[in-house]
C-alpha positions as CSV (number, residue, x, y, z in Angstrom):
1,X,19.8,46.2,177.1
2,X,17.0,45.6,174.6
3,X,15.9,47.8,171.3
4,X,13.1,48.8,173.4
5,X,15.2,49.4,176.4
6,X,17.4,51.5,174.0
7,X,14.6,53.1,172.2
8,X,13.3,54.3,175.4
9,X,16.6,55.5,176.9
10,X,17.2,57.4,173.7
11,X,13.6,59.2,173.7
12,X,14.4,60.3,176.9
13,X,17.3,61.8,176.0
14,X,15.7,64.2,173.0
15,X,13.0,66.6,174.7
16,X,11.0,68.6,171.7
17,X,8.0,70.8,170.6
18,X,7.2,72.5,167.9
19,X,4.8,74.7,166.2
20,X,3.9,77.0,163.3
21,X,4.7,80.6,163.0
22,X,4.5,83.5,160.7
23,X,7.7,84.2,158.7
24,X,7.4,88.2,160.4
25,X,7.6,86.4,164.1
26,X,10.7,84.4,163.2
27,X,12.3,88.0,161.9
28,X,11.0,89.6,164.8
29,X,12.8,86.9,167.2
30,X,15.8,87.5,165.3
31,X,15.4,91.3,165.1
32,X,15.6,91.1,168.8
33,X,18.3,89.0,169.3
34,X,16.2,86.0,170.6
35,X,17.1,83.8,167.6
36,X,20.9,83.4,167.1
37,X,22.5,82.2,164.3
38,X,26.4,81.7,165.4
39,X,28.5,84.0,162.8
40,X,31.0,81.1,162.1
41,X,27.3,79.2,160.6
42,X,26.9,82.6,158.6
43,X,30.1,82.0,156.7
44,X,28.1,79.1,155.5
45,X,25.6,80.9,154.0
46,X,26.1,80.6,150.1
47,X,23.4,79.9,148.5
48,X,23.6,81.7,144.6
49,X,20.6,84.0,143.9
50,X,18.9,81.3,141.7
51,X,18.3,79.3,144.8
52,X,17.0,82.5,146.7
53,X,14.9,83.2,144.5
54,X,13.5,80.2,143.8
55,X,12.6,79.7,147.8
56,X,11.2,83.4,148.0
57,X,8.9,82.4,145.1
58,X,7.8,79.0,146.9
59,X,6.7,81.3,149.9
60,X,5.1,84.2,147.5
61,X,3.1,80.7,145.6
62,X,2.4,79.5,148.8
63,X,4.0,76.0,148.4
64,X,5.0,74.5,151.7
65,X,8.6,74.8,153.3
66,X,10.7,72.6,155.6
67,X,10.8,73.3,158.9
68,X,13.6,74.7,161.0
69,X,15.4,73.7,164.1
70,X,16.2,75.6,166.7
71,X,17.8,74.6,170.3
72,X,16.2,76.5,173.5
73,X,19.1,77.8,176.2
74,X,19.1,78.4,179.7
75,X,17.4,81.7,179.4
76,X,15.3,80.5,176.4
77,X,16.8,82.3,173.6
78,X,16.8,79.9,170.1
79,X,19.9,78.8,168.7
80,X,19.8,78.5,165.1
81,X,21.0,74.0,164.6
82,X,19.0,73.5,160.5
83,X,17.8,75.7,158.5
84,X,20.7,78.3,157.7
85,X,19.6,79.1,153.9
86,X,15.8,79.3,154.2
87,X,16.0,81.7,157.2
88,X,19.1,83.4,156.0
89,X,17.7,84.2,152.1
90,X,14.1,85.9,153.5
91,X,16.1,87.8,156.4
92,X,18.6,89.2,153.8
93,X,16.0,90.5,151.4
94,X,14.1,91.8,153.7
95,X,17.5,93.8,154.5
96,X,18.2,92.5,158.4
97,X,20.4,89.8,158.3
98,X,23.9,90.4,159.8
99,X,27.3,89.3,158.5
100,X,30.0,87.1,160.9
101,X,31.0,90.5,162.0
102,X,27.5,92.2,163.0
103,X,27.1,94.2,159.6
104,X,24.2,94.7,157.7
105,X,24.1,92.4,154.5
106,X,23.0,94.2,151.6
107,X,19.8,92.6,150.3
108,X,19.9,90.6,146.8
109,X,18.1,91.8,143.9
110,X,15.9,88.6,142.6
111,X,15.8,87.3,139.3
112,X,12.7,86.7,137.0
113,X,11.3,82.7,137.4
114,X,9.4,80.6,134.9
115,X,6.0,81.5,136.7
116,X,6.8,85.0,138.4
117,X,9.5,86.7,135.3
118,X,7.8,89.6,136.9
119,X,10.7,88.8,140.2
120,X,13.3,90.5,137.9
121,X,15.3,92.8,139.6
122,X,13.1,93.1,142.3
123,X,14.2,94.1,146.1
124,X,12.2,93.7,149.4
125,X,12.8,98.0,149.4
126,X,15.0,100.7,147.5
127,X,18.3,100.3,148.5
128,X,20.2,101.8,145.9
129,X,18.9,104.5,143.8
130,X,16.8,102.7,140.6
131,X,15.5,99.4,142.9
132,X,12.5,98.3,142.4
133,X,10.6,97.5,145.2
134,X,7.8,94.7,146.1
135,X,4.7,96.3,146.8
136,X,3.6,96.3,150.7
137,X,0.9,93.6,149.9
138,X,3.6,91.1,148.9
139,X,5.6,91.7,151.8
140,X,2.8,91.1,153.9
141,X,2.7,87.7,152.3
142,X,5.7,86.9,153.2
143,X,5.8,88.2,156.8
144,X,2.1,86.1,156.9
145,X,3.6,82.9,155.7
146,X,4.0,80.2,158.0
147,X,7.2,78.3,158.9
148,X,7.2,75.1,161.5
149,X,9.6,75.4,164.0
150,X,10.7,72.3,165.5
151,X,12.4,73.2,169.1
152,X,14.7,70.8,171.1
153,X,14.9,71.6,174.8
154,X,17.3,72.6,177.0
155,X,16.1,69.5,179.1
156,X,17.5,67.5,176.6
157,X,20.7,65.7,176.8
158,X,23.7,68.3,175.7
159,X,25.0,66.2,173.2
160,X,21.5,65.9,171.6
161,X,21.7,69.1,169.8
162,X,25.2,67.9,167.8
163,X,23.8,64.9,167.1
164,X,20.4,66.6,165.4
165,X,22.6,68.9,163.4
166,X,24.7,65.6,162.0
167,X,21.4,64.0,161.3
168,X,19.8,66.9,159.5
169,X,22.7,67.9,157.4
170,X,24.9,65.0,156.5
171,X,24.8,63.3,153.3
172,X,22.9,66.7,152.0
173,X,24.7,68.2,148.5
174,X,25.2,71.5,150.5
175,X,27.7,71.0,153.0
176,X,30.8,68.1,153.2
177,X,30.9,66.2,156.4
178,X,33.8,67.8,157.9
179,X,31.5,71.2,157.5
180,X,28.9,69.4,159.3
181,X,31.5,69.1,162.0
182,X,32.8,72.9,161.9
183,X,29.6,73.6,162.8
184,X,29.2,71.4,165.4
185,X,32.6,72.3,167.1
186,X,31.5,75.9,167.0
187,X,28.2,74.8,168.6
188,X,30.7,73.2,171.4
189,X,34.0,75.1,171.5
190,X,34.5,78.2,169.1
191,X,38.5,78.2,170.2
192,X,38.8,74.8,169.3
193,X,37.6,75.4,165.9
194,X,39.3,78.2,165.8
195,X,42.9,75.9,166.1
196,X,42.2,73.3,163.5
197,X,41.5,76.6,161.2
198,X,44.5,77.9,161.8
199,X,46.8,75.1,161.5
200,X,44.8,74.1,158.3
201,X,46.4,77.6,157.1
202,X,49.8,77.0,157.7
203,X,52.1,77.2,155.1
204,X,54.0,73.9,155.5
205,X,50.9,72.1,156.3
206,X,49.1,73.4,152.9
207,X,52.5,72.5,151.2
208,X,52.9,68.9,152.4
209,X,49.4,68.2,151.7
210,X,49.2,69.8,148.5
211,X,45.2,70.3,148.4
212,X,43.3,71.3,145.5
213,X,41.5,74.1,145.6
214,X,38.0,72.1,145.9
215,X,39.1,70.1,149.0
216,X,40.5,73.6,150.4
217,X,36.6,74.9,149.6
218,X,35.5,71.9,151.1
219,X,37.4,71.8,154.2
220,X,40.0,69.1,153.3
221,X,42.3,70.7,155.0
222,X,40.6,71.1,158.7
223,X,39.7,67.1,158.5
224,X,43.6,66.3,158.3
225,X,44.1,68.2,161.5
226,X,41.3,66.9,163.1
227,X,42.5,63.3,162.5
228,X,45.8,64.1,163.9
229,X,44.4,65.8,167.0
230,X,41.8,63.4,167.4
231,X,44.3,60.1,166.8
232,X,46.7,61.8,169.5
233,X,43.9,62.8,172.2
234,X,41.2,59.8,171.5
235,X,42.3,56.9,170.8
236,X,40.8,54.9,168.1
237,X,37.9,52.4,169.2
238,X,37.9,49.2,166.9
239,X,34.9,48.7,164.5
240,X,33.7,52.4,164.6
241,X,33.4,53.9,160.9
242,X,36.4,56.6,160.4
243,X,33.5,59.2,159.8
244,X,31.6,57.9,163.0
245,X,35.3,58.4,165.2
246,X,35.4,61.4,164.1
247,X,32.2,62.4,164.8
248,X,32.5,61.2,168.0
249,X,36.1,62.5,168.7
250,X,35.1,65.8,168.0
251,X,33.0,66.4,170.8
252,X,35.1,64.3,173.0
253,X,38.1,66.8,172.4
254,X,36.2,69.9,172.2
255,X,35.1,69.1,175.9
256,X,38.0,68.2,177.0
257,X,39.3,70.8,179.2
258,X,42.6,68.6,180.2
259,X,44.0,68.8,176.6
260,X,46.9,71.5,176.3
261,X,45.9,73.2,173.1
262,X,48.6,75.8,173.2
263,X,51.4,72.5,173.6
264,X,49.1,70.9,170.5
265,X,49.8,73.5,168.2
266,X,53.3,74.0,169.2
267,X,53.7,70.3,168.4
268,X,51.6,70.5,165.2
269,X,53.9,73.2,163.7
270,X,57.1,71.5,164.6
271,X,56.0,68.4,162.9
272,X,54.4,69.7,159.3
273,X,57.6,72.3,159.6
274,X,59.9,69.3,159.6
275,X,58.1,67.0,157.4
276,X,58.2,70.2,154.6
277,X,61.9,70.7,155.2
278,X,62.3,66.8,154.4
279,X,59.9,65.8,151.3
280,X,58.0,68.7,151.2
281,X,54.9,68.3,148.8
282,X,56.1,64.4,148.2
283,X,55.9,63.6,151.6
284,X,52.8,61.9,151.5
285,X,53.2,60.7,147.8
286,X,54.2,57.0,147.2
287,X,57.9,56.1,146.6
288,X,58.2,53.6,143.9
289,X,61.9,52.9,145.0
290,X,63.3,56.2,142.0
291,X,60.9,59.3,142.9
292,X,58.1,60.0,144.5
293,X,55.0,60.5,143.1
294,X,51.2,60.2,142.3
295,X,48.7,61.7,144.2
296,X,48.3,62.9,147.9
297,X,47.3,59.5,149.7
298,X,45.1,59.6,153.3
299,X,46.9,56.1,154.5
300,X,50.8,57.8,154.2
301,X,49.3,60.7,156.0
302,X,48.1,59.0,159.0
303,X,50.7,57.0,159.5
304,X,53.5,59.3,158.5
305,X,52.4,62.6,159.8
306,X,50.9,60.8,163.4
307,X,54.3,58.1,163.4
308,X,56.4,61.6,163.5
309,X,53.8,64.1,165.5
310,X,53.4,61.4,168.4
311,X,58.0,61.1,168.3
312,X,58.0,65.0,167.7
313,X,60.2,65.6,171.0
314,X,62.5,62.8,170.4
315,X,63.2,64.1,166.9
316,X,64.1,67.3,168.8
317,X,66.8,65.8,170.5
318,X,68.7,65.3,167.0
319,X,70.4,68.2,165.5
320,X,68.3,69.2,162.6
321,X,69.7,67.7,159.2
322,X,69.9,64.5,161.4
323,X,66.1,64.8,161.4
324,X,65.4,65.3,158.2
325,X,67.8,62.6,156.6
326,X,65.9,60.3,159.2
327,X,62.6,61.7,158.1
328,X,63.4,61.2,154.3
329,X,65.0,57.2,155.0
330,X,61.7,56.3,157.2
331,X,59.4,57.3,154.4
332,X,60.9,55.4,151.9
333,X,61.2,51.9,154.2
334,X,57.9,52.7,155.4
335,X,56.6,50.9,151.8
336,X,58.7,47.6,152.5
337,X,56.7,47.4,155.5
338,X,54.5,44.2,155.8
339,X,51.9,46.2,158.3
340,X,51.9,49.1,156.5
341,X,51.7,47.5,152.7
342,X,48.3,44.6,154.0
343,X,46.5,47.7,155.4
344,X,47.1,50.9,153.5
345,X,45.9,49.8,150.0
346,X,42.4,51.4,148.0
347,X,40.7,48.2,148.9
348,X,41.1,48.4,152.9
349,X,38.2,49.4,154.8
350,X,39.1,52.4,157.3
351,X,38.6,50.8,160.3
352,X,40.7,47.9,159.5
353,X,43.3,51.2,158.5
354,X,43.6,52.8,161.8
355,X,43.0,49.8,163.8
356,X,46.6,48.4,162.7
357,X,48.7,51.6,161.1
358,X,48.4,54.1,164.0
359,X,50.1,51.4,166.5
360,X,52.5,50.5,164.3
361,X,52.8,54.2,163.0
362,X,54.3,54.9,166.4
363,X,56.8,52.6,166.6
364,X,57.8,52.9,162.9
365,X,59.1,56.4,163.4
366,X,60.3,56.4,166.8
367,X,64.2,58.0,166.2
């Protein structure tokens, strides 16, 4: 097929429109439940109040803001896809956005800015006794203020809204990639989310993969059980970036109605249960041929944790300390391993990674 041919196809596949609106019509919309914002997106909310402020100033100065995208459903209702901050800081001062669990949030009280000090401690209305309130004229500005809203179709393809949400939001300071993805998963399957959340919780899971408290933040923790589940349930394809599989693996899996999730987990817990009995937080730590040690190292992972997950129920067969000697003897032979040394090193790209360690990860810890 030819980039034309390609471009075509692909335009076909995104139907849109768009137009302007007043800020009070986009609160209105969501006021009546015709613009959704999925309550897993709200935990996602966190901008601080310098950053509210300074975007309810840009409205009251009239200085232009980005648009926002929303996807139409079957019965025409928006779904909230970009623009989670903008829409969330003016529906929360003007005291009607909802929390994850359908409660009021309270409003913020602004701060003072270098051309409107006058913002200081000001509130859309009282609240609490001793607010101070905007007066009805600047509310009006804001209600009046127009917003573009760019609209994708329900004629569209269904994987075109995950893909416009990847677009918008990755590589932006504000959310990793692998919260790109929670999003999207939610978007697809809110269950399936719901799993890799859970196991990311685990107690031998957090022990084995001893994350800091920034990758925790960042949701370190849900990308390693993604890559297991998605190594297990769609197989690699050679040349894809690791970020790209992933991408792609996650709406593969979350659509995949054939996949046992209760089995998964079962599976998942008897592996990360066994691998903390054996090594514990040195699991995934490099063996030097004394101790373990270093720092927590994605290419041991892979092949350690998705060598013993894909075994799991031969390992079961062996009484348990039989496992774990096993378990603690593979680990350390795994770095005399010609595959394993040429392809897990700082210097390997990913896809040359996976390509050749899962296959041999397999083999390497079969019992």
């Amino acid at each position: 097929m030819s980039l034309e041919s390609e471009i075509k196809k692909a335009r076909k596949e995104i139907v849109s429109d768009g137009y302007d609106m007043s800020i009070g019509e986009v609160i209105n919309l969501y006021k009546d439940d015709e613009l959704k914002i999925n309550p897993e997106f709200q935990r996602l909310f966190r901008w601080d109040l310098t950053r509210k402020t300074r975007f309810l100033e840009s409205i009251l100065l009239s200085i232009p803001i980005p648009p926002i995208f929303v996807f139409q459903d079957e019965e025409g209702n928006w779904e909230l896809i970009d623009g989670l901050q903008r829409l969330s800081t003016v529906l929360e001062f003007a005291g009607f956005l909802k929390d994850h669990e359908g409660k009021k949030v309270k409003p913020s009280t602004l701060e003072g800015t270098n051309f409107l000090p006058s913002l200081h401690n000001k509130r859309w209305q009282t609240w609490d006794e001793g607010d101070e309130a905007i007066n009805k004229t600047m509310q009006l500005q804001i209600k009046r203020a127009r917003i573009r809203v760019e609209i994708l179709l329900k004629e569209s393809d269904e994987n075109a809204k995950y893909e416009l949400f990847q677009r918008l939001n990755t590589g932006g300071a504000h959310l990793s990639e692998q919260e790109v993805r929670n999003c999207v998963a939610v978007m697809i399957n809110s269950d399936f989310y719901k799993l890799m959340k859970k196991l990311s919780e685990e107690d031998s899971f957090i022990n084995t993969t001893n994350q800091t408290d920034k990758a925790l933040e960042r949701q370190a923790g849900v990308e390693l059980v993604l890559r297991l589940l998605a190594f297990k349930n769609y197989p690699y394809k050679k040349g894809l970036d690791v970020h790209e599989y992933l991408d792609e693996a996650l709406i593969e899996i979350s659509k995949n109605q054939k996949i046992d999730w209760n089995a998964e987990e079962i599976n998942f817990n008897k592996t990360f249960s066994l691998l903390d009995e054996a090594l514990g937080s040195d699991i995934f730590k490099r063996w030097n041929g004394v101790s373990f040690g270093g720092k927590f190292l994605m290419s041991l992972y892979e092949t350690v944790a998705f060598g013993v997950l894909t075994n799991i129920s031969e390992y079961e067969k062996m009484g348990r300390q039989e496992q774990i000697t096993l378990i603690i003897s593979k680990t350390k032979e795994i770095w005399e391993n010609e595959v394993f040394e040429k392809y897990s090193g700082a210097g390997t790209r990913g896809t040359s990674r996976l390509k050749n360690l899962l296959p041999m990860a397999m083999e390497f810890f079969k019992p």
